[in-house]
N, C-alpha and C positions, 0 to 999 in steps of 0.2 A: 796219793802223794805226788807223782810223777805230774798228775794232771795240772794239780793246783802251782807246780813246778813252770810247766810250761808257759801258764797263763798272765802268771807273775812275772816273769822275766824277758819272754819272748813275743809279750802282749797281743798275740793274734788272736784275739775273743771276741766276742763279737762288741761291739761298742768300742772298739778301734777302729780308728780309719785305715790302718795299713790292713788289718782284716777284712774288709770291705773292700779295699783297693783288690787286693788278690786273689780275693774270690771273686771278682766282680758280683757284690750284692748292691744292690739298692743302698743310698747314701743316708737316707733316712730312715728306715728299718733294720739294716743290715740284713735282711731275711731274701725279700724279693731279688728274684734274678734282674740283671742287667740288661742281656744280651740275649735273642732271640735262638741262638746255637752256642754248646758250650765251649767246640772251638775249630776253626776250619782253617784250610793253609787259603779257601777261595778268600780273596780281599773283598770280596762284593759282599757274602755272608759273612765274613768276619764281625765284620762294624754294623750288625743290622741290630738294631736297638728297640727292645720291647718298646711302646707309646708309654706305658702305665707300670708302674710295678703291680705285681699280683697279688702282692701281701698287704700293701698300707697305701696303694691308690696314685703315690705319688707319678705327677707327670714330668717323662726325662728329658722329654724338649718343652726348655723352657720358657725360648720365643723362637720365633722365627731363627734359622741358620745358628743356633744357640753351639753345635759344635764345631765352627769353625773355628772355636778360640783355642780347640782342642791341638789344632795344627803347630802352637807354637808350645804344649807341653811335648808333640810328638816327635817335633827339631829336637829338643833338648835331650830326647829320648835316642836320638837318630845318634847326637852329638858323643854323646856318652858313650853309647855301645862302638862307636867307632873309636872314637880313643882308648878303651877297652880291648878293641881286636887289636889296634896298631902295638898298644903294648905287648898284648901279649906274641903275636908274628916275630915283631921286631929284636923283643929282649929277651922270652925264653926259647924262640923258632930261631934266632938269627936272621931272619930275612929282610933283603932289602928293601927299597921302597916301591918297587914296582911290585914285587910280590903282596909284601904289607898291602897293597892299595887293592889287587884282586882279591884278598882275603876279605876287607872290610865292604866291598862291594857287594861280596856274596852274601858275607853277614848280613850286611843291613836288608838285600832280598829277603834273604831267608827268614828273619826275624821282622819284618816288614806285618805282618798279621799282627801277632803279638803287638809290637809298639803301637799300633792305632787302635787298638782293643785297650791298650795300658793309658793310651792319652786319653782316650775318651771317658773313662772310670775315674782320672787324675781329676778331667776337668769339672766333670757336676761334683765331683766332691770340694773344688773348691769355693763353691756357693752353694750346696746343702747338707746341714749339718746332722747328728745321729740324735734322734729326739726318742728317748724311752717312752716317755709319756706319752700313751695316745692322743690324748686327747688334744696335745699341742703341735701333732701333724700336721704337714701342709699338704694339699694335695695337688 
């Protein structure tokens, strides 16, 4: 009961795209891993991206420099978590703005892995979509 609970309301099953997005699976199987490591603070291995998924073939680069479009879901990414920190410093921390700005500095370091592993999952999924059917996989 609890299961069928989760799945219905919380949609993370597989044939969502936010369960995809956050497990980093393949955009089109939901199965195949993303990412060549499941997660590293190095930025170098962070972002190393299997060629193929291992489940359904698909390939992640799609042409030539195919993630650099990824750079402007990872601004938005950057954007957000910084407006994020400033509030939270500023209004529940009380701190001023010199403070707020070394907080949101670190943040964005520190969370710096993370967001370009999150842009890069954001961006092929917004040109490949979840295809049950095998037989109408693209590879």
């Amino acid at each position: 009961m609890r299961q069928k609970y989760q799945n219905k309301y919380i949609m993370l099953n597989k044939g969502n795209k936010l369960y995809s997005i956050f497990t980093s699976k393949c955009p089109q199987c939901h199965e195949g891993a993303f990412f060549e490591n499941k997660f590293s603070f190095n930025i170098l291995k962070a972002t190393e991206t299997k060629e193929n998924c291992p489940n359904c073939g698909l390939k992640y680069m799609r042409e030539p420099s195919f993630f650099y479009g990824a750079m402007y879901v990872g601004y938005a990414i950057s954007v957000a978590i910084a407006v994020a920190l400033y509030i939270i410093s500023a209004v529940f921390f009380g701190l001023d703005m010199k403070q707020s700005l070394i907080v949101i500095a670190l943040g964005l370091f520190a969370l710096a892995p993370w967001s370009l592993r999150l842009a890069r999952v954001i961006w092929i999924h917004l040109f490949i979509k979840y295809q049950k059917d095998k037989s109408q996989r693209v590879k």
